[in-house]
Rosetta silent file (secondary structure, phi, psi, omega in degrees, C-alpha in Angstrom):
SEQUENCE: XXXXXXXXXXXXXXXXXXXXXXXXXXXXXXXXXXXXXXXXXXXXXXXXXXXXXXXXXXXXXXXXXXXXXXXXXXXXXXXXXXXXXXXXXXXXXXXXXXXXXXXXXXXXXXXXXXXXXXXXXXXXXXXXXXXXXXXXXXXXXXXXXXXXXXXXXXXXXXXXXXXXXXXXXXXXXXXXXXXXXXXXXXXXXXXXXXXXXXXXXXXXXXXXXXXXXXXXXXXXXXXXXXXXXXXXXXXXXXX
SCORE:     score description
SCORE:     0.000 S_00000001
   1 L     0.000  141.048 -169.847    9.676  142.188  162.231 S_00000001
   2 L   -66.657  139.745 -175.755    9.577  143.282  166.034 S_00000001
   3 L   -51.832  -34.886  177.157   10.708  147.057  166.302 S_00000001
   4 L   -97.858    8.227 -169.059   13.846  146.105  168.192 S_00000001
   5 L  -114.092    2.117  164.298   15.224  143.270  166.241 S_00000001
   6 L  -104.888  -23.750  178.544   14.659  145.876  163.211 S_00000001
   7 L  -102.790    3.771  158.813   16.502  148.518  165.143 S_00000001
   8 L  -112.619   -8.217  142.928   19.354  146.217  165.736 S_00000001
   9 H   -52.827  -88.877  170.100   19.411  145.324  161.987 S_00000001
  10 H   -37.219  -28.712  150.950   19.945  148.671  161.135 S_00000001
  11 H   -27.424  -84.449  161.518   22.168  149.032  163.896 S_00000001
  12 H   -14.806  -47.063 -134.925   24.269  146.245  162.836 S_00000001
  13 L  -119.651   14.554  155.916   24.702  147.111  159.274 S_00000001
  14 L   -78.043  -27.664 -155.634   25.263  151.399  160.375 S_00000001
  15 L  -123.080   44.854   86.628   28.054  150.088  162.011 S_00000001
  16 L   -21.196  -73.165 -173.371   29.443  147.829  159.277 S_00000001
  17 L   -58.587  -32.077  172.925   29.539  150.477  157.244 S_00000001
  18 L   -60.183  -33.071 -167.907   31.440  152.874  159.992 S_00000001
  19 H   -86.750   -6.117  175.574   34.269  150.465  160.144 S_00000001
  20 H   -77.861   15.071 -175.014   34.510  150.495  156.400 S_00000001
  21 H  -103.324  -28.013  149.419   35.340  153.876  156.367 S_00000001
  22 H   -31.859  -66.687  179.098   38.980  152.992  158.008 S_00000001
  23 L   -82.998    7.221  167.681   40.559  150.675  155.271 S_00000001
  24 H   -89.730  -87.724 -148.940   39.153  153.414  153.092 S_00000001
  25 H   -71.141   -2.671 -149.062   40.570  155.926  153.932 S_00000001
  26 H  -102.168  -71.150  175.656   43.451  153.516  154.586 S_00000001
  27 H   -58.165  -55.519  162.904   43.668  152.776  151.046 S_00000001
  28 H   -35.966  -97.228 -163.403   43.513  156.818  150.069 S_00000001
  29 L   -68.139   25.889 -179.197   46.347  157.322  152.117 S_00000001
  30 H   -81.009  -36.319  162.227   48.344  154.200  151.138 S_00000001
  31 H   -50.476  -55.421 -174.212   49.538  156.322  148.047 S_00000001
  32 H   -59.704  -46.350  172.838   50.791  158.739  149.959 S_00000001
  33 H   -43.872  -51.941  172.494   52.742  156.509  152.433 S_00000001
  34 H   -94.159   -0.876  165.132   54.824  155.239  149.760 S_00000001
  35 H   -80.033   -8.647  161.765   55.374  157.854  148.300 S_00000001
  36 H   -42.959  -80.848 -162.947   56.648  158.947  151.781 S_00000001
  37 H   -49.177  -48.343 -178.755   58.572  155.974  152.052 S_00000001
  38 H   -72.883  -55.678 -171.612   60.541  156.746  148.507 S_00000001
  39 H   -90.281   -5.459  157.320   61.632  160.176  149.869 S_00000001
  40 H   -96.558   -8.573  139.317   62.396  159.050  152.860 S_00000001
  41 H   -51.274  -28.297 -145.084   64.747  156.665  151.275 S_00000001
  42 H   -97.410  -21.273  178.483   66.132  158.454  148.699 S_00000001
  43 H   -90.755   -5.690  175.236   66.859  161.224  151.478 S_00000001
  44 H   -98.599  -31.054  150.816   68.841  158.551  153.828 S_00000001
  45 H   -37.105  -80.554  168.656   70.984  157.675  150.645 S_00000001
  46 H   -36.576  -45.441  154.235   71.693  161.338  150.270 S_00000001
  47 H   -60.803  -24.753 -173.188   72.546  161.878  153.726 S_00000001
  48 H  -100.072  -22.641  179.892   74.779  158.735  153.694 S_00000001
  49 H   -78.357  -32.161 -165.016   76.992  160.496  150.456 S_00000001
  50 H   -89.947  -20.317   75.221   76.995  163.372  152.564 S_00000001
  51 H    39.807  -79.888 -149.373   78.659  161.638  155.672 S_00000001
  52 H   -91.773  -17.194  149.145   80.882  160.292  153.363 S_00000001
  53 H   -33.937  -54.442 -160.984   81.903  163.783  151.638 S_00000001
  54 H   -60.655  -43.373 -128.538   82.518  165.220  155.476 S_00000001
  55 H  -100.746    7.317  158.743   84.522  162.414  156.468 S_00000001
  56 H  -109.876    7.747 -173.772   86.792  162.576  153.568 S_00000001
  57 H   -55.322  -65.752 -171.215   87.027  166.346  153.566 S_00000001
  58 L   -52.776  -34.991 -133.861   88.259  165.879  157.178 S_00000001
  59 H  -105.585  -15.784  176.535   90.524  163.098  156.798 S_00000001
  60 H   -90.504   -9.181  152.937   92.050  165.076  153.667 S_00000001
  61 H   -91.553   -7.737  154.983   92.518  168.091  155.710 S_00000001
  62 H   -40.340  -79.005 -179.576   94.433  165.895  158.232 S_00000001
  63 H   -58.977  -39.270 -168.263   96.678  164.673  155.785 S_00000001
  64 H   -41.834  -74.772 -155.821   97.071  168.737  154.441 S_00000001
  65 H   -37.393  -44.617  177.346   98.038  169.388  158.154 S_00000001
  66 H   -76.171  -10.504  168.993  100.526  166.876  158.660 S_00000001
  67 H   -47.860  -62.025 -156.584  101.577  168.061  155.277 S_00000001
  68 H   -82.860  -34.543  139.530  102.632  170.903  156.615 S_00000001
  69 H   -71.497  -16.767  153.415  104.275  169.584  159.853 S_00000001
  70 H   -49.708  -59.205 -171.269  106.335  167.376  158.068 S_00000001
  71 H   -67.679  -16.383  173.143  107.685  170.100  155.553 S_00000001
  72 H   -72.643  -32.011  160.102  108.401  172.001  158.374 S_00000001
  73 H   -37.200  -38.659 -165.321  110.341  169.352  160.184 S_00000001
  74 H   -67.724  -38.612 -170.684  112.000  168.651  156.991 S_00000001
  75 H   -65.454  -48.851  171.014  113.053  172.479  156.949 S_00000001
  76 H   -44.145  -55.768  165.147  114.334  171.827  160.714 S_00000001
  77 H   -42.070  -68.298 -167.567  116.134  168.854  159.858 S_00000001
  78 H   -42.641  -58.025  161.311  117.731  170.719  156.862 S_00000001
  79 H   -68.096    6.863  155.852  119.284  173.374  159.461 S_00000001
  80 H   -96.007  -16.753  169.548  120.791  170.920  161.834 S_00000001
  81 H   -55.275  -38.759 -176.284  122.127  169.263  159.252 S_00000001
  82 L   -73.799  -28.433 -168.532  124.433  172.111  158.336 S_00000001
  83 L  -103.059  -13.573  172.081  125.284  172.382  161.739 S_00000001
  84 L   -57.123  135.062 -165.035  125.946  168.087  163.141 S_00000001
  85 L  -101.238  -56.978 -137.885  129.929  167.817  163.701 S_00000001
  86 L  -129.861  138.192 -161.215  130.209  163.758  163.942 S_00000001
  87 H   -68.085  -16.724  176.364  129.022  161.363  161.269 S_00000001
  88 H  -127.001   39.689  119.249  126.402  159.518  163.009 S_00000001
  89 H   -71.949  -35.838 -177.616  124.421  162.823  163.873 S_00000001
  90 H   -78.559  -12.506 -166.763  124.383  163.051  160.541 S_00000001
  91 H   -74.789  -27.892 -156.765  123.210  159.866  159.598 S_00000001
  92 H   -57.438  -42.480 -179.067  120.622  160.272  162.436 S_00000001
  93 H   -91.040  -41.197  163.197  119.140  163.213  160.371 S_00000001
  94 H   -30.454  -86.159 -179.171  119.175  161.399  157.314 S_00000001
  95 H   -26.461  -49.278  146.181  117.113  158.776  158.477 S_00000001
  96 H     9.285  -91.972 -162.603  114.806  161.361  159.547 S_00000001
  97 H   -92.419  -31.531  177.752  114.422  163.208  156.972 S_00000001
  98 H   -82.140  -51.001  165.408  113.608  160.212  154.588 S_00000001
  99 H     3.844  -85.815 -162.503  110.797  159.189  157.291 S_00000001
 100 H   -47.816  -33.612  170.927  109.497  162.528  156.972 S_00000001
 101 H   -36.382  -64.460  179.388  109.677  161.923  152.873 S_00000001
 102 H   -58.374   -5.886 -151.383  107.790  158.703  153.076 S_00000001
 103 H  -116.975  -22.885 -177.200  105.283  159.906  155.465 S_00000001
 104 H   -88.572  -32.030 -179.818  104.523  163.141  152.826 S_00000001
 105 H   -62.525  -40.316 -155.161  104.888  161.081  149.865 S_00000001
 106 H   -56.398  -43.445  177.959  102.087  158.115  151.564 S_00000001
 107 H   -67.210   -5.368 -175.587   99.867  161.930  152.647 S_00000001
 108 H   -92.093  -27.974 -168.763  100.222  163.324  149.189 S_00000001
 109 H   -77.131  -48.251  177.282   99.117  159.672  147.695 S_00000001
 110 H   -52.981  -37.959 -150.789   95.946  160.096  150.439 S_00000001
 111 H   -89.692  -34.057 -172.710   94.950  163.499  149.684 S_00000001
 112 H   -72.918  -42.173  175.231   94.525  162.359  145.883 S_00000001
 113 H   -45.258  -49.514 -164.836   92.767  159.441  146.641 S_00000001
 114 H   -66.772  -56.991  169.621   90.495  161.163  149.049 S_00000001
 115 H   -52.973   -1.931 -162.579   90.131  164.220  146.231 S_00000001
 116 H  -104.838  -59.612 -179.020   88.884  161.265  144.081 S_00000001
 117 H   -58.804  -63.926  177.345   86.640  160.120  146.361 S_00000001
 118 H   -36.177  -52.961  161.364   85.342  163.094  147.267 S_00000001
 119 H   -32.993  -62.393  167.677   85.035  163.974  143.498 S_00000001
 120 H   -49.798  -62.440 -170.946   82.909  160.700  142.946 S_00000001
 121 H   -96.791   17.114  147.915   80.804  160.670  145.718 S_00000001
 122 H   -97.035   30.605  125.303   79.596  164.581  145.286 S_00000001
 123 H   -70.677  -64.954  164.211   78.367  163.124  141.727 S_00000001
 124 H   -40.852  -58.618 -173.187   76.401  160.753  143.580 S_00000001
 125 H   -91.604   14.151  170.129   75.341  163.248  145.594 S_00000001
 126 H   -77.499  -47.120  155.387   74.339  165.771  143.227 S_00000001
 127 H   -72.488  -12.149  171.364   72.448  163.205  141.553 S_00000001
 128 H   -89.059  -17.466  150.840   70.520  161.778  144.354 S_00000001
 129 H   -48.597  -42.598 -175.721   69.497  165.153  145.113 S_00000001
 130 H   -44.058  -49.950 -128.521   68.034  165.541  141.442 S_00000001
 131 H   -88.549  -36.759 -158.524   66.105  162.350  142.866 S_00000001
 132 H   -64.097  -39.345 -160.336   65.370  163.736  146.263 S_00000001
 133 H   -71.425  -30.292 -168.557   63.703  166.854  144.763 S_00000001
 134 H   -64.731  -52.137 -174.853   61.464  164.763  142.435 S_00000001
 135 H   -43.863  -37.809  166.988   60.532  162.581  145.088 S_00000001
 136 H   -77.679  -20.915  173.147   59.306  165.587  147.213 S_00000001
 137 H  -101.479   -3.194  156.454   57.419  167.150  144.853 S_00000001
 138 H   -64.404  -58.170 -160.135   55.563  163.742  144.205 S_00000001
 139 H   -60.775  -43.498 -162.188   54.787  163.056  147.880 S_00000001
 140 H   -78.421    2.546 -173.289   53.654  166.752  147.816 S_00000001
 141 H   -85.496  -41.495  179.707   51.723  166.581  144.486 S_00000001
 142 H   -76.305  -44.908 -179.598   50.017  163.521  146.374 S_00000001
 143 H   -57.309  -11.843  178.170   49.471  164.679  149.392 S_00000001
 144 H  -102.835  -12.885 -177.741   47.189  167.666  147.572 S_00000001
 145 H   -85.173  -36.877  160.826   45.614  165.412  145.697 S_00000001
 146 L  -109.925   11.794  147.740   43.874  162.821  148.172 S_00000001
 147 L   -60.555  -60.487  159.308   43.545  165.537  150.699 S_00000001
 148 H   -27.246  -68.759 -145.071   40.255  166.167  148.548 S_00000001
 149 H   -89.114  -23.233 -179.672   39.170  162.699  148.699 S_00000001
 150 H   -75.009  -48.025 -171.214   39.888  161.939  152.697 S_00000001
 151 H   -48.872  -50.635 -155.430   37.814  165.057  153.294 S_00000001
 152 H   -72.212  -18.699  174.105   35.061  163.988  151.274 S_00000001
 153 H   -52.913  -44.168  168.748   35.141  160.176  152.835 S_00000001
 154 H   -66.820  -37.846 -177.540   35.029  162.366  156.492 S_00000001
 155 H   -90.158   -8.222  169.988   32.019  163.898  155.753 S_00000001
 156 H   -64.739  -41.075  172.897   30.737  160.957  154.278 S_00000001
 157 H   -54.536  -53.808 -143.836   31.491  159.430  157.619 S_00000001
 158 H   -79.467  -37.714  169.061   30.422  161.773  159.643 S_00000001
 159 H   -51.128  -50.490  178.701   26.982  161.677  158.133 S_00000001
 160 H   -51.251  -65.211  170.888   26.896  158.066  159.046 S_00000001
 161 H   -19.870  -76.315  169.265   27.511  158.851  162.586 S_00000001
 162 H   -34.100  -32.004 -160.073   24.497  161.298  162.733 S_00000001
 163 H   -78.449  -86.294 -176.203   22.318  158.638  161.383 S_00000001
 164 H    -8.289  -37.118  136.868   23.874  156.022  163.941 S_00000001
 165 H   -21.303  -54.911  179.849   23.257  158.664  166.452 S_00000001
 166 H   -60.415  -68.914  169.423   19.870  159.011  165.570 S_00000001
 167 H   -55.887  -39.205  155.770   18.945  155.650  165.618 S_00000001
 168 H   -12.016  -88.715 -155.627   20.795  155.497  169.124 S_00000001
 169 L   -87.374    8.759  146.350   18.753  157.367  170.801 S_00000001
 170 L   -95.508   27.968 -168.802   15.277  155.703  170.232 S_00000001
 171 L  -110.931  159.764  147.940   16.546  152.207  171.187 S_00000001
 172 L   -66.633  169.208 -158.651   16.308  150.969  174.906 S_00000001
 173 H  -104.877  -17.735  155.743   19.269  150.972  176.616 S_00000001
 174 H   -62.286  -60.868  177.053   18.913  147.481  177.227 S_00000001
 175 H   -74.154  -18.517  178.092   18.714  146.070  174.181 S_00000001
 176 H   -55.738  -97.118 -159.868   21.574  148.683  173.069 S_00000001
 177 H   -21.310  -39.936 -169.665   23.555  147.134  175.637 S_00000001
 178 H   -62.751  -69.628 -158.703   22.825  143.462  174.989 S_00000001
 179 H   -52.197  -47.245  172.346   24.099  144.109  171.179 S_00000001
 180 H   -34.016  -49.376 -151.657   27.441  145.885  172.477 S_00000001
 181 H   -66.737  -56.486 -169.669   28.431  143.002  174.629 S_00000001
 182 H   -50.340  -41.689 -176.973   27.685  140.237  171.634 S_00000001
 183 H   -66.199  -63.819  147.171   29.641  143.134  168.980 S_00000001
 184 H    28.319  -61.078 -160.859   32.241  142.878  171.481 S_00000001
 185 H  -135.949  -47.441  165.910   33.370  139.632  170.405 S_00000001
 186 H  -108.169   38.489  148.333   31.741  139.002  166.901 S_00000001
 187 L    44.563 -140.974 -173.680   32.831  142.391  165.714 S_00000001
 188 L   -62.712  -35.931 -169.164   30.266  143.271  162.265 S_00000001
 189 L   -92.588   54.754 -173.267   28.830  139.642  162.497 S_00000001
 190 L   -98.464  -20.442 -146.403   27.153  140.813  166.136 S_00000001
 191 E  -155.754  124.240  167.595   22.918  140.851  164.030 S_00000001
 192 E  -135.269  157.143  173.702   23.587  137.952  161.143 S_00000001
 193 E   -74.771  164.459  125.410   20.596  136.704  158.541 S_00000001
 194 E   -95.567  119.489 -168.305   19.311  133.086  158.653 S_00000001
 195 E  -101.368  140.904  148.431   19.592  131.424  154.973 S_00000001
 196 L    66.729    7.785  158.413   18.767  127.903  154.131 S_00000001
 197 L    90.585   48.184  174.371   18.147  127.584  158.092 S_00000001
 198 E  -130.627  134.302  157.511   21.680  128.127  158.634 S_00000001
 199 E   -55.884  113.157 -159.854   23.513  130.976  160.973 S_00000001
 200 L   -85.073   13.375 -173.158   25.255  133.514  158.706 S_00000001
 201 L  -103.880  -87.754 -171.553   27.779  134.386  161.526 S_00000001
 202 L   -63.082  -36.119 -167.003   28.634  130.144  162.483 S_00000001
 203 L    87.528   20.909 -175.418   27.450  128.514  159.572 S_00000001
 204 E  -129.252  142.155  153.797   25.823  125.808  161.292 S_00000001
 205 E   -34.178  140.549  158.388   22.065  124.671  161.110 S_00000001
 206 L  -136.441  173.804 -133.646   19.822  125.366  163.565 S_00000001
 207 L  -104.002 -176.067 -163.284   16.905  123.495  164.887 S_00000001
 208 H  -102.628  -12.390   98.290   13.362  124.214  163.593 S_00000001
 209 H    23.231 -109.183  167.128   12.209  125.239  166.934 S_00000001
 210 H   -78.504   20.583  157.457   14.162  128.261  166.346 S_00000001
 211 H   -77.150  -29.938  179.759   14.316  128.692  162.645 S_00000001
 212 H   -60.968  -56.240 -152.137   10.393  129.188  163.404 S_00000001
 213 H   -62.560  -32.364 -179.476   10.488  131.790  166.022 S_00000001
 214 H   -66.593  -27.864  169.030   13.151  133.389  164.045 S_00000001
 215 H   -43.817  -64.511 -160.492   10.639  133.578  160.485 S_00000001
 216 H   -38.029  -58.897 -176.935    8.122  135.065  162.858 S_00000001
 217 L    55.992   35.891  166.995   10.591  137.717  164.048 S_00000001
 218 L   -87.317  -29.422 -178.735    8.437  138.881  166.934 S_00000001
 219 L   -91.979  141.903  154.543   11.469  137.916  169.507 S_00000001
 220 L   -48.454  138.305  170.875   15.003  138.777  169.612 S_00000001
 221 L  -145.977  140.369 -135.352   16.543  135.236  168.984 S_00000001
 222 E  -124.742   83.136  179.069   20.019  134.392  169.650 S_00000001
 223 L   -19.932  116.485 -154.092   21.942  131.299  167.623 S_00000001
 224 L   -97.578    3.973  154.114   21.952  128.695  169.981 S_00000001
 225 L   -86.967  -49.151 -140.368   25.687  127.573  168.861 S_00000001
 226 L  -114.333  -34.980 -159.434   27.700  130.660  168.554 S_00000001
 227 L   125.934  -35.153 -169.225   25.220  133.194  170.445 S_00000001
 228 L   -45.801  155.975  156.500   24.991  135.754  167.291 S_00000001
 229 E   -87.506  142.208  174.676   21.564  137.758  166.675 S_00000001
 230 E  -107.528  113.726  159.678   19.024  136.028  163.954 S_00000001
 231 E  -124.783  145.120  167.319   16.999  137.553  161.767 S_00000001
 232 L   -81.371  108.798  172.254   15.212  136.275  158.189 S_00000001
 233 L   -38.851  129.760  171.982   15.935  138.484  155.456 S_00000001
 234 L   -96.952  158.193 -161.437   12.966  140.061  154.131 S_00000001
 235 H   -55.322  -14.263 -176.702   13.187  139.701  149.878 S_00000001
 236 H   -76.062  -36.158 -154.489   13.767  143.331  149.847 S_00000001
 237 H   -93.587  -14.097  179.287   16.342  143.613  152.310 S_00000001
 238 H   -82.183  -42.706  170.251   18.228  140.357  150.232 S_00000001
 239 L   -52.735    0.000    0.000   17.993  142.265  146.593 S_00000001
């Protein structure tokens, strides 16, 4: 096989192997992600009881307050009452004063409901904490665990590189160049075999014209449909 259509085979199939190191590592951290994913649900749940804890805290310290202007009104009421001369001041204060009743009976009826609520949903959130904590010591159980395994996949990587590197720098800069533009556009399938006198990139037959010159493998030869580089497997390189 001609030196450069062997050094863009190897080429080819270094840098196959580079992008497979992506969805690897891809895969590695896919555990982690959902375990992510679970604690960061289980923490927006938690956060949503605790929201609803403030806001009935508040709305139950509201009602205290108004609690408390009301009985005083009531107290207010009580002295002018002793002191109204003509019967419809008094009823005036009546009328009042039963308001003020109704409006402390409806805040006393509030504050239990609200104490109820409150009551409920800090059960909820005592247990979705329980949930929260597990959840965090999972992600963080994972996260120590395929730390190992990313690393060794980087240096596994990295190694590749060097070789890729290697090879690099004894090609021309021509034919490097040539191969770029075609990877460019057919990605991993840039250097394809021909089997059964078919292009392993298009999948279409080619003519015997070049299925010869490609057997030969003294020339770079190009698939006259899609463009791809052709080479003939030798049996070793097919086991």
């Amino acid at each position: 096989m001609n030196i450069y259509l062997n050094q863009l085979v190897q080429l080819s199939k270094i840098d196959q192997e580079i992008d497979e190191f992506g969805p690897r590592i891809e895969k590695t951290e896919r555990v982690l992600k959902l375990a992510v994913e679970e604690q960061n649900a289980i923490e927006e749940k938690l956060n949503g009881f605790d929201a609803q804890i403030k806001e009935a805290k508040l709305k139950k310290s509201q009602h205290e307050l108004h609690l408390a202007e009301l009985s005083e009104k009531i107290k207010e009421i009580g002295k002018k009452t002793s002191l109204v001369k003509s019967e419809k001041e008094q009823k005036s204060l009546q009328l009042e004063e039963e308001i003020c009743k109704e409006q402390c009976d409806f805040s006393n009826e509030e504050i239990n409901r609200l104490e109820n609520l409150i009551e409920s949903k800090q059960a909820l959130y005592d247990e979705t904490l329980k949930e929260f904590e597990k959840a965090k010591a999972k992600v963080e159980a994972t996260r120590e665990s395929i730390s190992s395994e990313v690393e060794a996949i980087e240096k596994e990587r990295a190694e590749v590189y060097q070789k890729k590197q290697a090879l690099v720098e004894q090609m021309s800069q021509k034919i490097l160049t040539f191969y770029e533009k075609i990877r460019k556009w057919a990605k991993n399938t840039a250097v394809v075999p021909v089997k059964k006198q078919a292009c392993y990139g298009c999948y279409m037959r080619i003519n015997d014209k070049t299925y010869a010159a490609v057997i030969k493998g003294e020339d770079i030869i190009t698939c006259p449909h899609c463009g791809r580089i052709l080479y003939k497997e030798t049996q070793e390189q097919e086991a």
